[in-house]
Every structure is written in structure tokens, then in C-alpha cells.
C-alpha positions as CSV (number, residue, x, y, z in Angstrom):
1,X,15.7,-28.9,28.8
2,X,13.2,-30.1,26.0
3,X,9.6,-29.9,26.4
4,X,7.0,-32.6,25.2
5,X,3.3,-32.2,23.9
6,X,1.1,-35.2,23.4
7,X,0.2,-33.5,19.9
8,X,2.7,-34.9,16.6
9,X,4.1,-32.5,14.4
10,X,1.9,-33.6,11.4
11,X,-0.8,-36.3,11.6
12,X,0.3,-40.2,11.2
13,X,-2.4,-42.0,10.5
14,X,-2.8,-44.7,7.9
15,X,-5.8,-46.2,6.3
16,X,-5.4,-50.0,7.3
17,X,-2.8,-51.4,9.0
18,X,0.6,-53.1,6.7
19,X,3.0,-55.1,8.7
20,X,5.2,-55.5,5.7
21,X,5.0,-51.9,5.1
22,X,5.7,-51.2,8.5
23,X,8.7,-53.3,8.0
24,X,10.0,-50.8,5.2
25,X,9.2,-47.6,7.6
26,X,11.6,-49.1,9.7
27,X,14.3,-47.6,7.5
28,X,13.1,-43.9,8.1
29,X,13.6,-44.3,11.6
30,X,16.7,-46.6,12.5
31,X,18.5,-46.2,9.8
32,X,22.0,-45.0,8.5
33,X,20.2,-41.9,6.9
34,X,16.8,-42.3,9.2
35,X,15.4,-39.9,11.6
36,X,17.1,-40.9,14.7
37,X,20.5,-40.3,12.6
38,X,20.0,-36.6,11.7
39,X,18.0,-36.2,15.4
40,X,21.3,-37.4,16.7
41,X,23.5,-35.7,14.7
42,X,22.1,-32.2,14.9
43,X,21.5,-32.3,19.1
44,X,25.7,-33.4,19.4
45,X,26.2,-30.5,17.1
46,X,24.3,-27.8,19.1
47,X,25.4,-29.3,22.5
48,X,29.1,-29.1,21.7
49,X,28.4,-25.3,19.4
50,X,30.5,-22.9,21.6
51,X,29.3,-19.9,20.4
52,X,25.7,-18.8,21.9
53,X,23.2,-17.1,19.3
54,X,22.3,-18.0,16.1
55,X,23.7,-20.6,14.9
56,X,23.5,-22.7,17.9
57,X,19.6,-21.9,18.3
58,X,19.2,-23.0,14.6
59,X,20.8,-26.0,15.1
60,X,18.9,-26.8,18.2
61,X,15.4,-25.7,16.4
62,X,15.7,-28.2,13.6
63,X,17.4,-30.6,16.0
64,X,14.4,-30.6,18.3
65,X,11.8,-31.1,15.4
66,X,13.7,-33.9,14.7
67,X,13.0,-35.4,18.0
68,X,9.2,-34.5,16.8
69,X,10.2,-36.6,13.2
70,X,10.9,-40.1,14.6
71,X,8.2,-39.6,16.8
72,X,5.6,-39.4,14.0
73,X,7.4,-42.2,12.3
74,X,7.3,-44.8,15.2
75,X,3.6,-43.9,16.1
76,X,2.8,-44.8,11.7
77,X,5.0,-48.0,12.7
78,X,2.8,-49.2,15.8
79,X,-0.7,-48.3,13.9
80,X,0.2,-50.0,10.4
81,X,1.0,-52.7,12.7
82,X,-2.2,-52.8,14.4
83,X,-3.9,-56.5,14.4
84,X,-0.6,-58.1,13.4
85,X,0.6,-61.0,14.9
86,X,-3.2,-60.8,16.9
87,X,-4.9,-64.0,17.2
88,X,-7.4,-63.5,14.1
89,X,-4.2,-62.6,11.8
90,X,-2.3,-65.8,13.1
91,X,-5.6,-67.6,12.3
92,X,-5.8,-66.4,8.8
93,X,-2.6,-67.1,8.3
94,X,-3.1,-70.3,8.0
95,X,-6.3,-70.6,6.2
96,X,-4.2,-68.3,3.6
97,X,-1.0,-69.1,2.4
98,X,-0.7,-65.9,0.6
99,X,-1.5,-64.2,3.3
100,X,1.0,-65.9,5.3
101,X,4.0,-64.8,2.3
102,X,2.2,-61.1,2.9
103,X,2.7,-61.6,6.8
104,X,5.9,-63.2,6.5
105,X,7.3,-59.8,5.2
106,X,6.7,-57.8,8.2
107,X,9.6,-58.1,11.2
108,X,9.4,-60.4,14.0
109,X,11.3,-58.2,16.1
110,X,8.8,-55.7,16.2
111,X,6.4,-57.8,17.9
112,X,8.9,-60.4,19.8
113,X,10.9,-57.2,21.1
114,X,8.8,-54.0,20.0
115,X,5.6,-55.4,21.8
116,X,4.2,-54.1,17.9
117,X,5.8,-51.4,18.0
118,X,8.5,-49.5,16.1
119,X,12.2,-50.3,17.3
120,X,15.2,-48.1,17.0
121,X,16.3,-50.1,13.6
122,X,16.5,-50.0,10.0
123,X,14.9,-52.3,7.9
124,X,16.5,-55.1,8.6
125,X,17.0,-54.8,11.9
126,X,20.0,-53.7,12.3
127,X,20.0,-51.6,15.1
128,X,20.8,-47.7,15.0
129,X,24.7,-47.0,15.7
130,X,26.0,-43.6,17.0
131,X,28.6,-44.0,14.2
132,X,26.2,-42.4,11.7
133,X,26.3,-39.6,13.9
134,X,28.6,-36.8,12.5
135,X,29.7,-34.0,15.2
136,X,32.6,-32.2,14.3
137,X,32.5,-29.4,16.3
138,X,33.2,-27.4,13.3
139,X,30.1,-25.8,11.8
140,X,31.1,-26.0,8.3
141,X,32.2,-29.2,7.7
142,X,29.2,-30.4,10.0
143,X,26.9,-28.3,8.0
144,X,27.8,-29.7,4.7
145,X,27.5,-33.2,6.4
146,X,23.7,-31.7,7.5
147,X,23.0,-31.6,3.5
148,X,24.4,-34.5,2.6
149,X,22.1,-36.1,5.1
150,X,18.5,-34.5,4.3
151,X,19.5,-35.4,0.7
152,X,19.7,-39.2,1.6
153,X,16.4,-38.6,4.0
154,X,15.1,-36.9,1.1
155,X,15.5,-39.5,-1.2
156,X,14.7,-42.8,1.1
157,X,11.6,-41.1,1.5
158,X,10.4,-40.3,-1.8
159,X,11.4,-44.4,-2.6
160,X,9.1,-44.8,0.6
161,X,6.4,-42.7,-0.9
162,X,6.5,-44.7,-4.2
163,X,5.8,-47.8,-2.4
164,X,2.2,-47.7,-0.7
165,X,-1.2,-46.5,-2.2
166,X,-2.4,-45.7,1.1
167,X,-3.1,-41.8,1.5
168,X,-2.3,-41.2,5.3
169,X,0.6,-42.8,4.8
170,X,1.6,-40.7,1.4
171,X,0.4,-37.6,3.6
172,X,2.9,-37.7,6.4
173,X,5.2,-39.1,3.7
174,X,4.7,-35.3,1.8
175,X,5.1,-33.5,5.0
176,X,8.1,-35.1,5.4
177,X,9.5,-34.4,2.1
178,X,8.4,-31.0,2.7
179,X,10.6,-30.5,6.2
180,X,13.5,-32.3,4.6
181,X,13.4,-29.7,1.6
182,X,13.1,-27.0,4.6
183,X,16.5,-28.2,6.3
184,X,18.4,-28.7,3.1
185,X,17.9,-25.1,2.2
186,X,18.8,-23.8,5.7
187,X,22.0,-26.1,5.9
188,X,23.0,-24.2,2.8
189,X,22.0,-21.0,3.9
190,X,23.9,-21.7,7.0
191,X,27.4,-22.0,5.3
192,X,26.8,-19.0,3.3
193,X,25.8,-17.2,6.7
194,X,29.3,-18.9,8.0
195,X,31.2,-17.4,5.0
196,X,29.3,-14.2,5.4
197,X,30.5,-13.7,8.9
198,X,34.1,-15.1,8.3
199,X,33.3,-18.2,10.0
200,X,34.7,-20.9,7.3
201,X,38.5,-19.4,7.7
202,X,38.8,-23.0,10.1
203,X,38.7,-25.5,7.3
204,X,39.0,-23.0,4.2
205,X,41.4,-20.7,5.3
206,X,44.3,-21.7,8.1
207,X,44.9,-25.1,6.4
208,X,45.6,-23.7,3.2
209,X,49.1,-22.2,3.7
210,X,49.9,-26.0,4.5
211,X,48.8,-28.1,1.7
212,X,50.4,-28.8,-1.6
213,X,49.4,-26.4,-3.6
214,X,49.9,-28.3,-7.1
215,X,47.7,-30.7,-5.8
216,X,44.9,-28.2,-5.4
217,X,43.1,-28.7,-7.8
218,X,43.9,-31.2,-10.7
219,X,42.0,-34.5,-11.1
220,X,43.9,-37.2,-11.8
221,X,42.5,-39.2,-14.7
222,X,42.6,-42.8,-13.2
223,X,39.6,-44.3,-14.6
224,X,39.3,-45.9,-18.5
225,X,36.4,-43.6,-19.0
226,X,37.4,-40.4,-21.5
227,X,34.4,-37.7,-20.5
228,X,36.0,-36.8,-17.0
229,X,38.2,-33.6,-18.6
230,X,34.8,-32.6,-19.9
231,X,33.0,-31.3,-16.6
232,X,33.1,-27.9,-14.7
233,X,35.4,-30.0,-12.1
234,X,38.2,-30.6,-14.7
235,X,39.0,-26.3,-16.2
236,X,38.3,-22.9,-14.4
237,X,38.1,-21.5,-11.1
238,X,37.5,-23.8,-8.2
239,X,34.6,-22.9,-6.2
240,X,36.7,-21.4,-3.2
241,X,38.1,-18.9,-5.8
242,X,41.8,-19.8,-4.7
243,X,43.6,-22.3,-8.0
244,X,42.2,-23.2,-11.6
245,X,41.1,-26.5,-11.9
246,X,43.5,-29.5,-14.2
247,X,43.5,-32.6,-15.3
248,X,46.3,-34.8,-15.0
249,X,45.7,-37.2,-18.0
250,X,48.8,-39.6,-17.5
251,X,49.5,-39.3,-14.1
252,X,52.2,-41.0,-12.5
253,X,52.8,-42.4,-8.6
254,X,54.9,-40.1,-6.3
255,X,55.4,-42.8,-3.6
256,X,58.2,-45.5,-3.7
257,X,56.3,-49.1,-3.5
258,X,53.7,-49.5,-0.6
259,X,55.5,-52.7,1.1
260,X,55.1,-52.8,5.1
261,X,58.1,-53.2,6.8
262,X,59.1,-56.8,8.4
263,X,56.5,-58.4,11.0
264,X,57.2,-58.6,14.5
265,X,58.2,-62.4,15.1
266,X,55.9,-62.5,17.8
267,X,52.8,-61.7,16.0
268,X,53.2,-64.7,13.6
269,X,52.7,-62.9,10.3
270,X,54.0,-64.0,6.8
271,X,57.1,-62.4,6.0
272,X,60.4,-62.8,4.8
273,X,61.7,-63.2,7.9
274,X,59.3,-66.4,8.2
275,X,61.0,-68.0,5.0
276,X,64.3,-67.7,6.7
């Protein structure tokens, strides 16, 4: 059950409307990294967490506030579109031709579909697609995917923030920042918690006694560039504490030629069997 108040989170209110800046908002909410991504994201993750306590309710917390995120977001999109397409804009339009290449930046969707409204869409458009949405059912991959998230939240809205000189739309912009900064650090505290409470041993523990073990840890050096050997990644204990990083500098391939095998006749495809 999830419970509504008329009241936003933080205030979203900007100084004069900005249909082309409205446009750009856009990106916060529908997109690949935008609200409605991480809202998403976090509610699959607590509905399918099977265990009941703490790590469920966090998820669900921060999940829920996203709800409260996008719902700032769309109500700055509908009041920095305010006026615009209105009769008096599409008049000064055309009295204006720079005006018009000012109004031309804003998205016709958002009025011909969005009634002037915010749209679940990036940018462009494009509309959201559940395939950003990453659900595992295994808290610590999905809680490293949680960081790697607010950090692309994180920085689409400080590129946001750089982009407008109007001050209620910087100050939701630095309460946003703020709550994205929030999340980060409890994702990270959450996979030390999961490590805490040997909780990890799915991913970092069980697999193990399957993999390649010589193939632990080394990178391979692939790449024309001759700094790679020189970072933390390249000598010394890996992170998990289990091999010593390498570097491979002349590496070889340990597959025989990638070559599909014949096509089926029936399918058409160029093969040799085609040349016969």
C-alpha cells in the first residue's frame, strides 16, 4: 500500500516559465538514468526482497521517495511550461523570429500529448523502457547497480544545474543533488551491511570454487596504450582479498577461430554450402 500527500518533497517552483528548459528536465524524469528509472528499479527490488526487515524496508524507504522525486520533477516540467504553446506565445512567435528559434526548442509532445505537461520521456522523447530497470533479486549485485545509478542521476543533474540561472529551479536542482548523495552513501553502506552479516557469499563466495582461477585477476593488456600495468588494478590484492592482481602484457587467444558452423539451407544465409 503507498500513501499520497498533496505536499512535494521539496518545493518546485521556477521563476518564469522555459519551454526549452522544460524540454532538458525531461531527461531527469524519463530517462535511462532519470527518476522513473531508479523509482522503478528500487520498488522491483523491494517487492521481489525475500527476506522481511531491514533491508527490504530500506529499499522500500528510498524507493518510495523516489515516487516523491519524479513527482517534483513533472510538477517543475508543467510550471516552466506554463504560457507555452498559449495563444499570446503563438502570437509572439511570429512577431519574433528569435523567439520562435527559443520556442522551437521546447517539445511538441508535451503539449500535443502532455496537454503541457511532463511525459514519462527523456529528452528526446524517447519514451521510458522497463529495460533500464535492474532487479536481480540478489541484493548485492542490485546494490552496486543502485550506486551506479545515483552516480549517473548525480551527474545529469549537476549538467542540469549548470544549465539555467533561474533560482527555483537551481534550488530543487540542490535538493536533488543532496538526496542523490544520501542514496549513494546508503547503497554503499548497504553492501558493507551485506558483507557484515554474510550476505554477499551468493555472488562472492559459492561461484568462486567454479571459476578459472588464473583468470582471477590479471588484465590482459589489449589496448596500444602503455600506463594500464601502472594502476592499483594491475599489482596487489584484489579488493575481495582472494588472488593478487597481473598483467598479461602479450597475451595470447585460448579459443580455436570463432567461425559459425554451416547455415541451415533453409534460412538462406551465405555459406559455403551456398557456393556449392
Amino acid at each position: 500500500m503507498f500513501f499520497h500527500t498533496g505536499k512535494l518533497q521539496f518545493e518546485a517552483k521556477p521563476e518564469r516559465p522555459d519551454p526549452v528548459y522544460a524540454r532538458r528536465l525531461q531527461e531527469l524524469v524519463g530517462g535511462a538514468a532519470g527518476e522513473i528509472t531508479v523509482t522503478m528499479q528500487y520498488l522491483f527490488q523491494g517487492f521481489n526482497c525475500r527476506m522481511p526487515g531491514k533491508y527490504k524496508d530500506m529499499i522500500m524507504d528510498i524507493a518510495t521517495e523516489e515516487i516523491g522525486h519524479v513527482e517534483m520533477l513533472a510538477t517543475m516540467v508543467a510550471r516552466l511550461l506554463e504560457g507555452a504553446p498559449a495563444q499570446v506565445t503563438a502570437e509572439a512567435v511570429g512577431e519574433d523570429p528569435v523567439l520562435a528559434a527559443v520556442i522551437g526548442g521546447m517539445d511538441p509532445q508535451q503539449a500535443i500529448i502532455g496537454g503541457g505537461a511532463a511525459l514519462p520521456a527523456d529528452s528526446n522523447g524517447y519514451p521510458w523502457n522497463g529495460r533500464y530497470v535492474m532487479a536481480s533479486g540478489n541484493l548485492l549485485a542490485d546494490f552496486y547497480a543502485n550506486v551506479a545509478a545515483e552516480a549517473q542521476s548525480r551527474l545529469q543533474t549537476a549538467r542540469l544545474y549548470g544549465m539555467t540561472d533561474d533560482a527555483g529551479v537551481k534550488a530543487m536542482l540542490q535538493f536533488n543533488l543532496a538526496r542523490d548523495t544520501a542514496h549513494q552513501n546508503q547503497w554503499l553502506a548497504g553492501i558493507e551491511q551485506l558483507r557484515e552479516d554474510g550476505l554477499a557469499d551468493t555472488v562472492e563466495d559459492s561461484l568462486h570454487e567454479v571459476e578459472v582461477t588464473e583468470h582471477a585477476a590479471t588484465l590482459w593488456h589489449l589496448s596500444d596504450g602503455t600506463e594500464s600495468q601502472n594502476g592499483r588494478w594491475a599489482a596487489g590484492p584484489t579488493p575481495d582479498g582472494r588472488h593478487e592482481f597481473g598483467v598479461i602484457t602479450q597475451p595470447q587467444p585460448l579459443g580455436e577461430p570463432g567461425l559459425a558452423p554451416p547455415p541451415d539451407p533453409l534460412l538462406f544465409a551465405t555459406g559455403p554450402t551456398a557456393a556449392q
